[in-house]
N, C-alpha and C positions, 0 to 999 in steps of 0.2 A: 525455448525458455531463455537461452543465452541474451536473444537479443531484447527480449521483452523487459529482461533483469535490467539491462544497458540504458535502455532509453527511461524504466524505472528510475535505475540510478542516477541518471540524468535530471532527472528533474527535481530528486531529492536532494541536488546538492544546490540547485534554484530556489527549492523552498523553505530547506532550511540549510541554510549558511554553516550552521554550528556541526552538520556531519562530517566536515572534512576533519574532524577528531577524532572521528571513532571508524571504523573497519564497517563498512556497507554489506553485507553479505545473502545469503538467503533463508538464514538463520536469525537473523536481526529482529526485533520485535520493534513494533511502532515504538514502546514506551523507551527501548535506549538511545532513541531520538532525544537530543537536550531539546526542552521548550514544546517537545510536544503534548498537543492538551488539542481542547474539544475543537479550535477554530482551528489548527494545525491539520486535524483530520477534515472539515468541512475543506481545505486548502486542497488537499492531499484526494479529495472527494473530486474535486473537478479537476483538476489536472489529471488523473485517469479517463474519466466521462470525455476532457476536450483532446486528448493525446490517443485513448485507445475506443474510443466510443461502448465503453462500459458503464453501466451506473453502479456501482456498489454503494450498497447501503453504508449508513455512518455505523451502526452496529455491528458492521463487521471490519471496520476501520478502527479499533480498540488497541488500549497497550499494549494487549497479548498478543494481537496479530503480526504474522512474521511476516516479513517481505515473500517467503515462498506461498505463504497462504495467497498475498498479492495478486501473484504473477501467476500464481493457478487460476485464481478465480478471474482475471482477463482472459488467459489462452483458451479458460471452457465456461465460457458464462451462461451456458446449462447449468452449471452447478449451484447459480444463485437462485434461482427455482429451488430447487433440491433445500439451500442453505434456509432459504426464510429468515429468519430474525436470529438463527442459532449460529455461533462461529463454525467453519468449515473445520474437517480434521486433518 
């Protein structure tokens, strides 16, 4: 998890600029991202699919979802089967 959170955090500070304000953690919800909005997640959609060879849905790239929903639904992407169009728990 450590290193998937790493290279996550990594590229959230690429896509959006404005995080180095606020504390990155695994608790973080998409929407305490400043400026994040719909094309923010289409952003945040391919830099996952071209860094971990996941596709996640935009539907579960929402303001509620936390970086740890993230970083689970990479390390077991079984689970997006399972998730369907519904957020993971």
């Amino acid at each position: 998890m450590a290193d998937t959170l790493k290279k996550l955090k990594e590229g959230f500070e690429d896509l959006f600029p404005e995080v180095d304000n606020i504390a990155v953690t695994l608790e973080t919800r998409l929407g305490d991202i400043p400026d994040f909005d719909s094309m923010a997640a289409v952003n945040l959609q391919t830099f996952i699919a071209e860094n971990f060879n996941v596709a996640i849905p935009l539907d579960l790239l929402g303001e509620d979802t936390t970086l740890k929903e993230i970083v689970d639904l990479i390390e077991n992407p079984g689970k997006l089967a399972a998730a369907g169009t519904q957020r993971p728990k």
